[in-house]
Every structure is written in structure tokens, then in C-alpha cells.
Backbone as JSON, one array per atom type, in Angstrom:
{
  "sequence": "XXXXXXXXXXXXXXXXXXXXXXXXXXXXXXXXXXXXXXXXXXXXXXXXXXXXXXXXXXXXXXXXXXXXXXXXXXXXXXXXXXXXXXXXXXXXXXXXXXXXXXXXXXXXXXXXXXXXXXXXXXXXXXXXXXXXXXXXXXXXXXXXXXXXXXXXXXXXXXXXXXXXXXXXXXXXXXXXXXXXXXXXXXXXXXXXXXXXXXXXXXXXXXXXXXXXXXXXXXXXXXXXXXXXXXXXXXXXXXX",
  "N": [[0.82, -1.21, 0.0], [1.88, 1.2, 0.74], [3.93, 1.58, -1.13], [1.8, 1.43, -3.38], [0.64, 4.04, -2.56], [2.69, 5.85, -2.57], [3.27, 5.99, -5.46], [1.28, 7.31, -6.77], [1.08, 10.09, -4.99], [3.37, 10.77, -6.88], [2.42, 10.23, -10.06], [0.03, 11.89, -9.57], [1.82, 14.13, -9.28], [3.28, 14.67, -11.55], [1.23, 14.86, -13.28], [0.18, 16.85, -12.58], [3.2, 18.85, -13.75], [2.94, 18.02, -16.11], [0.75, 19.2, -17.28], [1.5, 21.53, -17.2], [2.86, 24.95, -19.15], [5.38, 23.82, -20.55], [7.63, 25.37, -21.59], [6.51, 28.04, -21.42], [7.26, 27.98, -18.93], [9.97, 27.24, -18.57], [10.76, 29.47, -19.51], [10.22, 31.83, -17.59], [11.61, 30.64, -15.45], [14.38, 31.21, -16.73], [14.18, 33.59, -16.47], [14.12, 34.23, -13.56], [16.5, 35.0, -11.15], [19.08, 33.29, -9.28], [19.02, 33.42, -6.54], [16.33, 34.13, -5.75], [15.22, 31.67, -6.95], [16.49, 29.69, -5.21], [15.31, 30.68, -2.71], [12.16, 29.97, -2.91], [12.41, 27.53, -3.4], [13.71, 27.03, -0.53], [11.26, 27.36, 0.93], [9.5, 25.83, 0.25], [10.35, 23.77, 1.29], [10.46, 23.97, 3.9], [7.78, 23.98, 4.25], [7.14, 21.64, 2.97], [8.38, 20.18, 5.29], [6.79, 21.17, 7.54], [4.49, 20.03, 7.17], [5.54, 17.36, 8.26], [5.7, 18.06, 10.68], [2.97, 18.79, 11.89], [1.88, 16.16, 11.78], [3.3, 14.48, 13.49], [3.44, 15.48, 15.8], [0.6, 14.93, 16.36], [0.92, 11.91, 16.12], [2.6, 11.89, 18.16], [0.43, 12.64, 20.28], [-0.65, 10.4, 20.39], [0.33, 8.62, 21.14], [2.34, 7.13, 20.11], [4.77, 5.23, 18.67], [6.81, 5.99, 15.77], [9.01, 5.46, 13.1], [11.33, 8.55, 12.33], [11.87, 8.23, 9.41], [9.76, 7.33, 8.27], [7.34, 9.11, 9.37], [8.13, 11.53, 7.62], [7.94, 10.24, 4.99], [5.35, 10.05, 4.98], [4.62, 12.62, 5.3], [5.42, 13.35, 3.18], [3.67, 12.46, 0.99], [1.04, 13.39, 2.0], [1.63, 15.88, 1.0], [2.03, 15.84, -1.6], [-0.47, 14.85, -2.68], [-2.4, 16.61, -1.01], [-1.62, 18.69, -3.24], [-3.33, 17.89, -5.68], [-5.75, 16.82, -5.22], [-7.06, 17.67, -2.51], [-7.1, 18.83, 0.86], [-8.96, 17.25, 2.18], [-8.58, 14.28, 1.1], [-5.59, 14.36, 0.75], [-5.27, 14.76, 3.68], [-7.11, 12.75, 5.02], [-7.75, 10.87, 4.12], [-5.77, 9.5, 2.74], [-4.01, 10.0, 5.2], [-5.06, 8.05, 7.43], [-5.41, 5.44, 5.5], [-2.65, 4.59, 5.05], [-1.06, 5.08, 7.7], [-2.58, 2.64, 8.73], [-1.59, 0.29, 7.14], [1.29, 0.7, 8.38], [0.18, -0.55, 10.78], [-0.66, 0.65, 12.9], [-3.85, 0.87, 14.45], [-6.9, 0.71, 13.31], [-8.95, 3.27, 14.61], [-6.77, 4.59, 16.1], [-5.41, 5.69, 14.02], [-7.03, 7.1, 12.45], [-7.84, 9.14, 14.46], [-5.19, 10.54, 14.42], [-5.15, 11.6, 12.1], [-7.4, 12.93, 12.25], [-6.31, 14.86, 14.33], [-4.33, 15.71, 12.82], [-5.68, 17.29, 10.69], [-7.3, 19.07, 11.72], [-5.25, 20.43, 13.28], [-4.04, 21.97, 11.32], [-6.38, 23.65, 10.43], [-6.56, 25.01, 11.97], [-4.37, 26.4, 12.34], [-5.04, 27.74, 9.91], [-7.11, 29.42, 10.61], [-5.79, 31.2, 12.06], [-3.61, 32.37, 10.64], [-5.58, 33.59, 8.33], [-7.34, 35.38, 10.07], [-4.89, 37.07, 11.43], [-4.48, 37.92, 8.96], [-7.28, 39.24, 7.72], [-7.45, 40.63, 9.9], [-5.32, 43.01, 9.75], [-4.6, 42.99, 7.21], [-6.04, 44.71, 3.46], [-8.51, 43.05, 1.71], [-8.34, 41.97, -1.66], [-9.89, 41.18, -3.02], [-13.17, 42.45, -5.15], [-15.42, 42.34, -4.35], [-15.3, 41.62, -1.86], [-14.03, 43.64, -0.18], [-15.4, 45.96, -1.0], [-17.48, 45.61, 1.0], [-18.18, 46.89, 4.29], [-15.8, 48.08, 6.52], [-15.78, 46.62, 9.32], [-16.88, 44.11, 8.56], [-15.25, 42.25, 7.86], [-13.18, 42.71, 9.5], [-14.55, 42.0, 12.09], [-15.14, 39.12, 11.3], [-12.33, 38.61, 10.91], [-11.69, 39.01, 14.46], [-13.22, 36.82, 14.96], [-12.27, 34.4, 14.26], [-9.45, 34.51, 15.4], [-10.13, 34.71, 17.99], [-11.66, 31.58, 17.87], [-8.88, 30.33, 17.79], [-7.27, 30.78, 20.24], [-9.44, 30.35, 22.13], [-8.82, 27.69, 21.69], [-6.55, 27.42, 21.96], [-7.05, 27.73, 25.15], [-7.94, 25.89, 25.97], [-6.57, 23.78, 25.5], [-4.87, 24.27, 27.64], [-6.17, 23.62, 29.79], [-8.3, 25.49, 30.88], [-10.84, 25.68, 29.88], [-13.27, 23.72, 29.2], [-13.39, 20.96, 27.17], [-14.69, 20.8, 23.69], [-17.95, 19.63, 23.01], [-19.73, 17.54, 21.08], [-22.42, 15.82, 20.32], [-22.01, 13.62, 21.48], [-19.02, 13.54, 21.07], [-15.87, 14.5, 21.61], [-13.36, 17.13, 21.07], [-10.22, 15.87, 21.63], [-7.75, 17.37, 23.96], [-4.38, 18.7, 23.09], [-1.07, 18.52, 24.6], [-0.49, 22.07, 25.86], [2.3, 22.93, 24.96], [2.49, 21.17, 22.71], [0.26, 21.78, 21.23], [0.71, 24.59, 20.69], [2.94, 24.31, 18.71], [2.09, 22.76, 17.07], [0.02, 24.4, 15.69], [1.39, 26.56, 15.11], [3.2, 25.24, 12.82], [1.05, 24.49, 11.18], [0.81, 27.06, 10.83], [3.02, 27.79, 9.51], [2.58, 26.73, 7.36], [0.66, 27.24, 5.87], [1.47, 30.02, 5.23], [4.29, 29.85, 3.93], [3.12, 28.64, 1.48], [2.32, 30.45, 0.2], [4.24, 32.35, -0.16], [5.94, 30.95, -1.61], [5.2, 31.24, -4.28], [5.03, 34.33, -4.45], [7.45, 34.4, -4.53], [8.61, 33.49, -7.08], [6.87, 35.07, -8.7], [6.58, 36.57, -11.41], [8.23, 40.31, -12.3], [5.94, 41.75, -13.34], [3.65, 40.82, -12.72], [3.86, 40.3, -9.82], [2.41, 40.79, -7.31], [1.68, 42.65, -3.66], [2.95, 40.83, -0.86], [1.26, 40.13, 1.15], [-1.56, 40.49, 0.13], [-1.29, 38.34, -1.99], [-1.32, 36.33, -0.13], [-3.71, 36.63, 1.11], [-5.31, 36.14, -0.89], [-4.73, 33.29, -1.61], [-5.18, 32.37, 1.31], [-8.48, 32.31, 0.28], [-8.6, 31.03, -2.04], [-7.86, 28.54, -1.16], [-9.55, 28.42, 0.66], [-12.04, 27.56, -1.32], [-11.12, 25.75, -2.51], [-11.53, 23.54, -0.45], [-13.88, 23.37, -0.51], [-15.17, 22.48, -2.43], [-14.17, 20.1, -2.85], [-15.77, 18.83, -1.54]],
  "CA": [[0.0, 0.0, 0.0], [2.84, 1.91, 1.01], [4.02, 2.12, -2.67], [0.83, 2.31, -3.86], [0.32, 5.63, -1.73], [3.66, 6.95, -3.42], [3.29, 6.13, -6.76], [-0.24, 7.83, -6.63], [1.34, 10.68, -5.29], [4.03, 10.61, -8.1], [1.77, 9.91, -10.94], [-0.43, 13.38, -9.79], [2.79, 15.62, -9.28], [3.7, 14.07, -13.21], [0.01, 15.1, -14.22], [0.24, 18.7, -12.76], [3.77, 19.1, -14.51], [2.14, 17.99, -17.69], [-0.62, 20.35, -17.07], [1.55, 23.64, -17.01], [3.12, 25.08, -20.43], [6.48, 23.96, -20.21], [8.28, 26.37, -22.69], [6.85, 29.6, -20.23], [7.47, 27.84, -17.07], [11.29, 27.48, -18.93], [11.22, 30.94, -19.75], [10.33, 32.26, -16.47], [12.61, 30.17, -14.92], [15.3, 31.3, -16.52], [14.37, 34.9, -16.26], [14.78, 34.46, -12.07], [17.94, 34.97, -10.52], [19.61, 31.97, -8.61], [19.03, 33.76, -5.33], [14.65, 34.07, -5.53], [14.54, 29.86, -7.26], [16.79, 29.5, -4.11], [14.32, 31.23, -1.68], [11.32, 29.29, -3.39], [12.79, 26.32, -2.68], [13.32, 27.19, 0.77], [10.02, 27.83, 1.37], [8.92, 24.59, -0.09], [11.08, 23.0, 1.69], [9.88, 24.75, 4.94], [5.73, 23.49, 3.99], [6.8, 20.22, 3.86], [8.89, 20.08, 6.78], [5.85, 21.98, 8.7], [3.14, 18.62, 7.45], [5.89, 16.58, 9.08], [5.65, 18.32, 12.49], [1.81, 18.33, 11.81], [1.95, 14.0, 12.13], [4.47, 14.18, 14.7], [2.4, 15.9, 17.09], [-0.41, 14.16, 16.05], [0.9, 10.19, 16.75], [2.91, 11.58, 19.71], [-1.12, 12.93, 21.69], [-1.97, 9.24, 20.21], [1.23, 7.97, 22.07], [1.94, 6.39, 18.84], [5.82, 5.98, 18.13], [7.0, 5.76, 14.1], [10.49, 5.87, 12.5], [11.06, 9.7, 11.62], [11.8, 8.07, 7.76], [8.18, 7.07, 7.68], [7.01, 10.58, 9.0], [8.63, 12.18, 6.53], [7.46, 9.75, 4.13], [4.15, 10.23, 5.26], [4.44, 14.01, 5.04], [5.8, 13.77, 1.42], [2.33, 11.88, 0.27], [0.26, 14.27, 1.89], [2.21, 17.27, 0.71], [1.44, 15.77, -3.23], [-2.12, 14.65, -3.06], [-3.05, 18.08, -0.63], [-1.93, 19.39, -4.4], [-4.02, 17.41, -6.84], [-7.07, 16.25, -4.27], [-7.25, 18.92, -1.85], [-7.19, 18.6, 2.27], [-9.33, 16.49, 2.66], [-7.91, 13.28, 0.17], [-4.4, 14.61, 1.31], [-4.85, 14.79, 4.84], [-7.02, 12.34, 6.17], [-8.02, 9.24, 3.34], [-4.7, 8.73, 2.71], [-2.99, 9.59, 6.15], [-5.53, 6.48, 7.72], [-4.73, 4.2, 4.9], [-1.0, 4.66, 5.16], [-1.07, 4.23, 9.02], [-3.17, 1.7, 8.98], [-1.1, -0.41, 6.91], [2.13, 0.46, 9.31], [0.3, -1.3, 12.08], [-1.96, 1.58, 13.65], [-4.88, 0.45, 14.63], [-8.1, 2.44, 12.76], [-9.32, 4.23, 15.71], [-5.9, 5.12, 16.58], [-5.01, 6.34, 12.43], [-7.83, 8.25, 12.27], [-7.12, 10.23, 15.57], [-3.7, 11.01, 14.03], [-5.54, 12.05, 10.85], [-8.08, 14.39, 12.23], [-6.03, 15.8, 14.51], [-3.43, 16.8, 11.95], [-6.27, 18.36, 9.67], [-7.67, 20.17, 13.01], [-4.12, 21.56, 13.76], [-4.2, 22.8, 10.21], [-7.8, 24.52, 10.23], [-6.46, 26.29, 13.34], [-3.4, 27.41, 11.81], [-5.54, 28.57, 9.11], [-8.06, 30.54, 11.02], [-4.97, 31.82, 12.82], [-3.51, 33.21, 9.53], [-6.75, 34.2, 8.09], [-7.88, 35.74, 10.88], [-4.48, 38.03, 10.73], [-4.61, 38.97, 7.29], [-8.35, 40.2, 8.02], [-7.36, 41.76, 10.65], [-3.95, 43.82, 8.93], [-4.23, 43.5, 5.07], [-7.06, 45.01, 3.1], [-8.59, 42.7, 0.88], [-7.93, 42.04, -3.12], [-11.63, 40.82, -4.34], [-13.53, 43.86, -5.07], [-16.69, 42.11, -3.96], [-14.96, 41.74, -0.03], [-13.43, 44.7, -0.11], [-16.8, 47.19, -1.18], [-18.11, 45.43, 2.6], [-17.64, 47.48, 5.46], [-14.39, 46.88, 7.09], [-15.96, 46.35, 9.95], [-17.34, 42.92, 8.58], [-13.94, 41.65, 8.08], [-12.55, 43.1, 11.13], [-15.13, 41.18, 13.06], [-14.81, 37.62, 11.05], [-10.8, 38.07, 11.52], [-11.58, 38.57, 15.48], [-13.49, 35.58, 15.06], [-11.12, 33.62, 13.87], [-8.56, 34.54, 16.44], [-11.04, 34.39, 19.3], [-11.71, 30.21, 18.11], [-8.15, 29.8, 17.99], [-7.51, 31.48, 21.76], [-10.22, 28.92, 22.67], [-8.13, 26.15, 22.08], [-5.3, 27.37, 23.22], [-7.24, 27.9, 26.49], [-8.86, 24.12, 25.96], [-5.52, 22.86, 26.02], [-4.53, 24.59, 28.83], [-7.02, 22.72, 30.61], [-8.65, 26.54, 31.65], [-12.32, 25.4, 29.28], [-14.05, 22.18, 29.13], [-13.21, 20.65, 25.82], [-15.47, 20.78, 22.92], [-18.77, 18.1, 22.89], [-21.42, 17.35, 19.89], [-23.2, 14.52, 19.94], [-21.28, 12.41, 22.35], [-17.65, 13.5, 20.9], [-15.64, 15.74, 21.75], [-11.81, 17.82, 20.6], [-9.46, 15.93, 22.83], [-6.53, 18.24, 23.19], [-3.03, 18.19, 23.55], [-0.51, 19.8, 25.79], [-0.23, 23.49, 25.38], [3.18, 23.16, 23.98], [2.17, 20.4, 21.53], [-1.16, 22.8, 20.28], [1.28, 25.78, 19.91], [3.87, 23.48, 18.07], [1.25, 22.13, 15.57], [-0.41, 25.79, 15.25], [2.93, 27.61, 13.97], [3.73, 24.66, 11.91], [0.52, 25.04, 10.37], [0.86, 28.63, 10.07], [4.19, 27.87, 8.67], [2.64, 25.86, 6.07], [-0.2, 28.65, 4.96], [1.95, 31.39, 4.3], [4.86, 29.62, 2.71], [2.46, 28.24, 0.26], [2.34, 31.77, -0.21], [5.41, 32.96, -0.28], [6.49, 30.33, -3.09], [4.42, 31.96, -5.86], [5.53, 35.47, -4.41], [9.02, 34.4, -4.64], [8.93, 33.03, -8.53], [6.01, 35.7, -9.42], [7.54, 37.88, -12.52], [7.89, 41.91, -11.65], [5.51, 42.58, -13.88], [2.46, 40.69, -12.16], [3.82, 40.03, -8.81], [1.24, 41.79, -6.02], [2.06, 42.38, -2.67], [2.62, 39.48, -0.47], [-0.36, 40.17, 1.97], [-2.76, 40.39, -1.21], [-1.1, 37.38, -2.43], [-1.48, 35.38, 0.95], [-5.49, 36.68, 0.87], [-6.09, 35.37, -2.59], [-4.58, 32.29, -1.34], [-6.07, 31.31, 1.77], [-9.62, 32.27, -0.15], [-8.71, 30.06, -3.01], [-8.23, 27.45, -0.16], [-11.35, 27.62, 1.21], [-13.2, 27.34, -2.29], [-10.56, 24.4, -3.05], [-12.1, 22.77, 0.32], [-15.59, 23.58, -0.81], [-15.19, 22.03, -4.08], [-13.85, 18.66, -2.96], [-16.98, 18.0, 0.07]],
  "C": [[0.86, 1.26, 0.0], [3.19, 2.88, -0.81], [3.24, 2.37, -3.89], [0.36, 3.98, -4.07], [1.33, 6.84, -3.0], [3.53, 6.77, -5.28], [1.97, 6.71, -7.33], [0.32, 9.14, -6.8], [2.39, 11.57, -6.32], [3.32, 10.79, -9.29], [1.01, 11.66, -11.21], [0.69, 14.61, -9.71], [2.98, 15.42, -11.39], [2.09, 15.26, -14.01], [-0.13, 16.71, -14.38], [1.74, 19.06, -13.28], [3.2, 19.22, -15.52], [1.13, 19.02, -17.97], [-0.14, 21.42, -18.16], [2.13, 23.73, -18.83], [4.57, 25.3, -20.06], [7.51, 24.79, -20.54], [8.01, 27.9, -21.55], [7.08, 29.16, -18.86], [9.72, 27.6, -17.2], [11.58, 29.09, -18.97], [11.37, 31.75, -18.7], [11.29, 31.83, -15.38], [13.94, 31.11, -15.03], [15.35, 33.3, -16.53], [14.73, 35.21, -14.6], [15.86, 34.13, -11.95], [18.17, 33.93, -9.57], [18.85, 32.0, -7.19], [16.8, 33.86, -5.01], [13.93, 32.16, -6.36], [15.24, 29.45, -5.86], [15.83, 29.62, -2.38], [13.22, 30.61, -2.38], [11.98, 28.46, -2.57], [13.36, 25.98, -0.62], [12.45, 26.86, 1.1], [9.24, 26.65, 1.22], [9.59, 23.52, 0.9], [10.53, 23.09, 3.4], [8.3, 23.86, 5.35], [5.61, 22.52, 3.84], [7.35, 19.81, 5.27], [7.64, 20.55, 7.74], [4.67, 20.37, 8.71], [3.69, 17.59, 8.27], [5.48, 16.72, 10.45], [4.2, 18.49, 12.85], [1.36, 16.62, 12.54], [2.63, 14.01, 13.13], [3.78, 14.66, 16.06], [1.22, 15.21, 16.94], [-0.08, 12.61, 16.43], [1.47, 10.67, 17.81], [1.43, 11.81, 20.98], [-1.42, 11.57, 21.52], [-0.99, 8.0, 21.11], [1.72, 6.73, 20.91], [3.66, 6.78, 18.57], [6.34, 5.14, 16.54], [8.73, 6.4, 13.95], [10.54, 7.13, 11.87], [11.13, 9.63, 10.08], [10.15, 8.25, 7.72], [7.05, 8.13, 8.08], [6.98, 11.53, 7.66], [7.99, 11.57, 5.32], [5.88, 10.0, 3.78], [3.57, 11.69, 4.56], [4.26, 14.16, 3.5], [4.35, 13.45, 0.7], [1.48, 12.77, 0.66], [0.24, 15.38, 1.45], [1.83, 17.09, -0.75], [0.02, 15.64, -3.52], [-2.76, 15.85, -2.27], [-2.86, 19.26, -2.2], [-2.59, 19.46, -4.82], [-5.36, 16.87, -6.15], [-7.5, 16.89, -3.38], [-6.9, 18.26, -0.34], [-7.62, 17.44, 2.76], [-9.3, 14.28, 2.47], [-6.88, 12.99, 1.63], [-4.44, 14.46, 2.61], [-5.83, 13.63, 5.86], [-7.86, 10.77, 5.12], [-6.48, 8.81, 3.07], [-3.58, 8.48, 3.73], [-3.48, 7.58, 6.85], [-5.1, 5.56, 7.09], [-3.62, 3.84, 5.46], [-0.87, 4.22, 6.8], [-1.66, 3.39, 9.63], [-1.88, 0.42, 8.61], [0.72, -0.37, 7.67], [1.39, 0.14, 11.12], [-0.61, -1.17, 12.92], [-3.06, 1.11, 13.41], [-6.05, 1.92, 13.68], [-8.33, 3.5, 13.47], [-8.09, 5.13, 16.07], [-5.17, 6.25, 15.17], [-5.92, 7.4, 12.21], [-7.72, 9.52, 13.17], [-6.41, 11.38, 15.08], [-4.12, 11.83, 13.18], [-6.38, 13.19, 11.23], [-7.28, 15.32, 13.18], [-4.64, 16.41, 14.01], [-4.48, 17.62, 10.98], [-6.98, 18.84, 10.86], [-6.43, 20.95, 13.43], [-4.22, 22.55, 12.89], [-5.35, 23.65, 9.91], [-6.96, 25.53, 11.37], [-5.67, 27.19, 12.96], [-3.9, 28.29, 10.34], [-6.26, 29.58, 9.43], [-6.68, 31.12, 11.8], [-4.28, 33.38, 11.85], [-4.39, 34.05, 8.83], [-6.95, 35.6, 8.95], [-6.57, 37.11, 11.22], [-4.57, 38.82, 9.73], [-5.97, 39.81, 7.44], [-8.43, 41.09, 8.87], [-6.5, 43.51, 10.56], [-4.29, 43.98, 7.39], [-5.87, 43.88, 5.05], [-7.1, 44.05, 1.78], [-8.68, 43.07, -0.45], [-9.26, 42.32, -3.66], [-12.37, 42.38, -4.04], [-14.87, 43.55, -4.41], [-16.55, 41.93, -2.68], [-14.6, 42.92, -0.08], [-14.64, 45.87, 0.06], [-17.41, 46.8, 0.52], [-17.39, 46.69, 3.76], [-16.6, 47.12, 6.38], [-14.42, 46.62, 8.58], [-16.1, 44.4, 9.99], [-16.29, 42.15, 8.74], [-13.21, 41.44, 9.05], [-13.12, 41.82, 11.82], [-14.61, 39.32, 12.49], [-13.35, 37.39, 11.27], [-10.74, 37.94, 13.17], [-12.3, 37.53, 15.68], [-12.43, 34.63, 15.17], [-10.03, 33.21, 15.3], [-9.24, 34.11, 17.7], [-11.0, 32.45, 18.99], [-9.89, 29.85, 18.16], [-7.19, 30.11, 19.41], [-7.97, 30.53, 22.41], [-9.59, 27.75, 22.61], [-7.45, 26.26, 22.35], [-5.83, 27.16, 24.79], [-7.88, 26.63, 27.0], [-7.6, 23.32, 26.04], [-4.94, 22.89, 27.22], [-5.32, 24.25, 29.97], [-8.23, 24.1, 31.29], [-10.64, 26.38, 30.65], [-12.61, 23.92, 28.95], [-13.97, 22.02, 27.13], [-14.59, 20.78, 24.64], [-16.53, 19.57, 22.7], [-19.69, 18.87, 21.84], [-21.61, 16.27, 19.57], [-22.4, 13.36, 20.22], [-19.83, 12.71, 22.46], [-17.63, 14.54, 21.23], [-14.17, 15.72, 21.08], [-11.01, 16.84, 21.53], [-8.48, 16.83, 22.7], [-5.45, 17.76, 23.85], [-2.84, 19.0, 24.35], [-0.47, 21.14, 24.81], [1.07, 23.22, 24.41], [3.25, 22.42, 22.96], [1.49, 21.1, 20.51], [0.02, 23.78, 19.84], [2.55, 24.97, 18.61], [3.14, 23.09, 16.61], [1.14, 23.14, 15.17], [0.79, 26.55, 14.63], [3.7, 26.95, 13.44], [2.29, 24.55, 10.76], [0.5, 26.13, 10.39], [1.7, 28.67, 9.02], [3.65, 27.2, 6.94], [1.86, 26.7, 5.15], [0.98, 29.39, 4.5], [3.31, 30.47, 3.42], [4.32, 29.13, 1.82], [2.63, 29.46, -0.53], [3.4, 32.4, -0.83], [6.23, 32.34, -1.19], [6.29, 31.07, -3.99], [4.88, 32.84, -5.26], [6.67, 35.36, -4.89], [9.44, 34.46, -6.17], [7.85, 34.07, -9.26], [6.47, 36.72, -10.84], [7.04, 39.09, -11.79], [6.43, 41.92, -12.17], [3.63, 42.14, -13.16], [2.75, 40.38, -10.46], [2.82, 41.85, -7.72], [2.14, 41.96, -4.82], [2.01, 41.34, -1.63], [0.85, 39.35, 0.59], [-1.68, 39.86, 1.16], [-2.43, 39.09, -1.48], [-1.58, 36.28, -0.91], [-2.93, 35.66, 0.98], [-6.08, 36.04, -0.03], [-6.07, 33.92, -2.06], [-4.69, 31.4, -0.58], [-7.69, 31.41, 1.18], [-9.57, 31.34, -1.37], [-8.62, 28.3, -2.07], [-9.39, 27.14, 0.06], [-12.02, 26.58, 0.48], [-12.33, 26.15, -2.67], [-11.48, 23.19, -2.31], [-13.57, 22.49, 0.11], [-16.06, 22.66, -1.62], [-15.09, 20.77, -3.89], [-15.42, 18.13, -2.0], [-17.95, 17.65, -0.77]]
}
């Protein structure tokens, strides 16, 4: 299954190469300077390293210990199919599979699985919930709103992710609906996941800023707005 998993995600990185138009993705290439394909690749490098420490906090609340290869390995598959399948593929049909077949019990794979795509919602409303609060949005159809509305949905944001900090900290009764509830981790586990998903929002971001040509590159704030709102509607699209 294992090499199933990877040659899956292989097959869709191949498909979105094939996609693009290789001749202007040459051209642009070689119009950037060593030093901004260098800083890209950073940054990429950064967003998968961040899905690792996502899983890692995630089997250690499940008390769950794995060879850091097969983390990493792990990471790498969700980091290709969160391309070509979106979040919800990427982060929690193929983490279960995959740790199922190293051993993890279901109950215990799934755990792992939602609470790496729950670290990641948080670190998204975390980011979000900045940018609405600091940048002024791109779309002209958010933007014409009163910037109050924004204001308020970015202190939303921040306010639910506060709440779990303060749910880990044992200072609010965890989250129940309909029998279940959030379990949480330690504080320094939650903040650990949370600014490795943050880390993973904005360098998504900060790739395309990095390789953007002068002539259309935006400012990064605009660019990080476009891009957790093209998130959402990615997440929308797959449910």
C-alpha cells in the first residue's frame, strides 16, 4: 500500500507538470535569478517540513511511536495529493490508509488524521484571521463590505483559535457534539502544531511570491489573501 500511496502521489505531481506550459514555465525560470529559485525552494522546503511536524504531534497525543523516515514519508504523500485532491484526500483518506497499513490500529489512524487536519484549520483561522485583521482585501466584492465585517470575522477567527489554546490549557471544558468531543493536547504540543501550520499557509504563499515575474507580482499580503480564499473554495469544491 505503502508504494501504492507513493506512486499515486508521483503519478499526480507528473500530471500537474504535464498540465503547465512547459516552454513559459522554462522561460520564467530562466528569467529568475539563482538567489529568488533558491528562496522558493526554501520555502517549499519549509511546507513540507511543517506537514511533518503536523503527524508528529499528532501520533505523539496518540502515544503512537513511528520511525522519523516514515514521517517524513508520510508528510511527502500528503504534501502531493493536498496538491491534486485537496485537504481532505491529502490529509485524512490517505494519512488512515497509510497508518493503517504500518500497524496503527483504525481508531488510533484516524485520531492522528483528524487531529493533523484540526491543527491545520487552526493554523488557518490563525492566519486568516491576521490577514483580516492587517491586510485590506484584493476581491472587489470583499473589499466594497464594510471593514468592519472583516474586522469582526478576523476577530473571530482569532477568538476560536484562543479557545483552544485555552482548551488545552485545561482553563475550558473541551469541545462536545453529539457524544464526541476535541481531545486536546498539551499546550506546547497545540502551539507546536499551530505555527507549523501557520508555517505551512503562508509559505504556500510565499512560493508563488518568490517566482512571481515583476511585472504581475502583487504584494505578499494580497497574495497570501487570494490564497487562503482560493483554499477555502478548493475545500468547498472537494466536500
Amino acid at each position: 500500500m505503502t508504494v501504492v500511496l507513493v506512486g499515486v502521489a508521483l503519478y499526480l505531481l507528473r500530471r500537474l507538470i504535464l498540465s503547465l506550459d512547459l516552454m513559459a514555465v522554462r522561460e520564467s525560470l530562466l528569467s529568475l535569478t539563482s538567489a529568488r529559485i533558491a528562496l522558493a525552494g526554501a520555502f517549499v522546503l519549509v511546507n513540507y517540513l511543517s506537514i511533518a511536524v503536523l503527524d508528529g504531534v499528532g501520533l505523539r497525543a496518540a502515544r503512537i511511536e513511528l520511525p522519523k523516515r516514515r514521517i517524513i514519508l508520510g508528510a511527502f504523500i500528503s504534501f502531493a495529493l493536498n496538491l491534486s485532491l485537496g485537504q481532505l484526500v491529502g490529509s485524512l483518506a490517505a494519512r488512515e490508509r497509510l497508518f493503517g497499513r504500518w500497524g496503527i490500529g483504525a481508531a488510533a489512524a484516524t485520531r492522528v488524521a483528524l487531529l493533523t487536519t484540526w491543527h491545520s484549520v487552526i493554523g488557518y483561522l490563525l492566519v486568516t484571521g491576521v490577514v483580516l485583521l492587517l491586510a485590506p482585501l484584493p476581491a472587489p466584492a470583499l473589499a466594497s463590505l464594510a471593514p468592519v465585517w472583516w474586522r469582526g470575522g478576523g476577530a473571530l477567527f482569532l477568538g476560536v483559535v484562543c479557545a483552544y489554546g485555552l482548551m488545552c490549557a485545561g482553563r475550558i471544558e473541551p469541545w462536545r457534539r453529539r457524544g464526541r468531543s476535541i481531545d486536546p493536547v498539551s499546550p506546547r504540543a497545540a502551539a507546536l502544531a499551530v505555527g507549523a501550520a501557520g508555517l505551512q499557509w503562508t509559505t504556500a504563499a510565499a512560493v508563488v511570491f518568490s517566482v512571481a515575474p515583476e511585472t504581475m507580482r502583487a504584494d505578499y499580503p494580497t497574495l497570501l489573501a487570494v490564497h487562503l480564499g482560493a483554499a477555502l473554495l478548493g475545500v468547498l469544491a472537494h466536500i
